[in-house]
C-alpha positions as CSV (number, residue, x, y, z in Angstrom):
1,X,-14.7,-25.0,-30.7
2,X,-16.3,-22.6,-32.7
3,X,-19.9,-21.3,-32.4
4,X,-22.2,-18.8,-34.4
5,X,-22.8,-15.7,-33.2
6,X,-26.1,-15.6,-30.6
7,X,-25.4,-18.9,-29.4
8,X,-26.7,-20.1,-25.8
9,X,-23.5,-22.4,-25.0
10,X,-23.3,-24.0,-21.1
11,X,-19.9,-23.1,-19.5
12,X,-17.9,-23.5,-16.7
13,X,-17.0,-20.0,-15.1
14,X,-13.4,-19.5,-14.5
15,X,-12.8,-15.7,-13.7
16,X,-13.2,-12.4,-14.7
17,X,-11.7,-9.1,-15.4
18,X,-12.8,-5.7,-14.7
19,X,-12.8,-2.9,-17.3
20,X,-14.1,0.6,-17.3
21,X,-16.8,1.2,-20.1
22,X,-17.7,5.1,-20.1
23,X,-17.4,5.4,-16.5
24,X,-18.9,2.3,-15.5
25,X,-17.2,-1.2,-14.3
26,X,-17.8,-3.8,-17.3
27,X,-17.1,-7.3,-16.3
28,X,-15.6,-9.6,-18.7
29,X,-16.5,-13.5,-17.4
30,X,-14.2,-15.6,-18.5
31,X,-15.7,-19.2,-19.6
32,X,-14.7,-22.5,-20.7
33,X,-17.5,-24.2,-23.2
34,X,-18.5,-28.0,-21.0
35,X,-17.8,-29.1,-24.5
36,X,-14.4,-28.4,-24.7
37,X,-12.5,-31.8,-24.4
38,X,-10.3,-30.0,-21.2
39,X,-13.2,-28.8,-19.4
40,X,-12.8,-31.5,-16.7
41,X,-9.8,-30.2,-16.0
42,X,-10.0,-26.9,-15.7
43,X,-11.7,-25.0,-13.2
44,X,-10.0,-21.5,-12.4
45,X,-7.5,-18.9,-14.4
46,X,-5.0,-21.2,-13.0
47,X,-5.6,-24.4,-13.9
48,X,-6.3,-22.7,-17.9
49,X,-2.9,-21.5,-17.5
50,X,-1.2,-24.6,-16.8
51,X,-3.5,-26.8,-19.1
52,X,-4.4,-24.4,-22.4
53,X,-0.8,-22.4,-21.5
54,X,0.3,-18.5,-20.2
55,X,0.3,-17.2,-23.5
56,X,-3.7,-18.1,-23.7
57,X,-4.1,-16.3,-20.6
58,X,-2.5,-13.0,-21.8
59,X,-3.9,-13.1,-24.9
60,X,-6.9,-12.8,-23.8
61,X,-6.0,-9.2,-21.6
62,X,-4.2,-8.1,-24.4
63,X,-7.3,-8.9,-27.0
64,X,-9.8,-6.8,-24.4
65,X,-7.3,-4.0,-24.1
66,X,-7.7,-3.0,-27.9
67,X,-10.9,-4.6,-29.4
68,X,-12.5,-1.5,-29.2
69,X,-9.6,0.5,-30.6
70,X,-9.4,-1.5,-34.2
71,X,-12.9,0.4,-35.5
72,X,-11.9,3.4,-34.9
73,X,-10.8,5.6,-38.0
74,X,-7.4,5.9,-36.7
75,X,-6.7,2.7,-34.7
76,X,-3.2,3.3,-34.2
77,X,-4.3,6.9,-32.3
78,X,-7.1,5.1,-30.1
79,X,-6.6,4.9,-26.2
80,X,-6.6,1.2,-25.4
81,X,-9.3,-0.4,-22.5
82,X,-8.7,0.5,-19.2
83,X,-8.6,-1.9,-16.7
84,X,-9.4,-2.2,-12.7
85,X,-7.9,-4.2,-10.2
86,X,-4.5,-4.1,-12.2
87,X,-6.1,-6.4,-15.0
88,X,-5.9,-9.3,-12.7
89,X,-8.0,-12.4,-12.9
90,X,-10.7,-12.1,-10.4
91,X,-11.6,-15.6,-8.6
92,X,-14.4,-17.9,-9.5
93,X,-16.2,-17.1,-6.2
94,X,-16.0,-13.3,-6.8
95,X,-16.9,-13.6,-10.7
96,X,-20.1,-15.5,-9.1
97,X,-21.0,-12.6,-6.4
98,X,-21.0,-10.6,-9.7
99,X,-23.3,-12.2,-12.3
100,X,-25.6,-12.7,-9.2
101,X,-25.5,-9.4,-8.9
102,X,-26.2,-8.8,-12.5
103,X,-28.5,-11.0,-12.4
104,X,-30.4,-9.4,-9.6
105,X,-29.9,-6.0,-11.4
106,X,-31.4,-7.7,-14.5
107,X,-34.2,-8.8,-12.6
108,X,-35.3,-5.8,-10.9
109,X,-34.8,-3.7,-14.1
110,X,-37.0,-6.4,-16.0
111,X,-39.7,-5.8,-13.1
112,X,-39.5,-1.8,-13.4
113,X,-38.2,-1.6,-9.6
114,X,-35.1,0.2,-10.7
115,X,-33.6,2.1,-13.5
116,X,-30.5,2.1,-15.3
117,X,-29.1,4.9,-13.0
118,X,-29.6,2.5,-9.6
119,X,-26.4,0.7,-8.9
């Protein structure tokens, strides 16, 4: 399934991974679309992997780990991603403690009762 770019698609949540982005953890949420015709089925990292296949799975670590290194002017030079946590899938659960978070942060910033240096 394929959707232009700016589109507000539901999901299903099924992990993230944590990167570093200047210094800062970036967290990469990993999402099924409800459309897709295995969405039923598939709930967690491990349940893509045995329905959509490992390969998917590592694709997708090995797609963050250079995305940002193929505009550079000399791509083959650039320093891939960095991961945390060993580039392991985090858990549904914990991916949901983070975008609340976020989504808390989000909030507060929205309201003026923090600034982009509060954690």
């Amino acid at each position: 399934i394929s959707y232009p770019m700016g589109s507000v698609v539901p999901v299903k949540v099924l992990g993230s991974l944590a990167m570093v982005d200047s210094g800062e953890t970036d967290w990469k949420v990993i999402a099924i679309s409800l459309e897709d015709p295995d969405s039923s089925r598939i709930n967690d990292i491990a349940s893509l992997k045995a329905i959509k296949g490992d390969a998917l799975v590592d694709r997708i670590v090995n797609w963050l780990r250079f995305y940002k290194t193929t505009d550079k002017k000399t791509p083959d030079e650039a320093s891939p991603n960095t991961f945390l946590k060993n580039a392991e899938y985090q858990s549904v659960t914990e991916t949901l403690k983070v975008i609340e978070h976020t989504n808390q942060r989000w909030s507060m910033l929205r309201a003026g009762a923090a600034d982009k240096t509060d954690k």
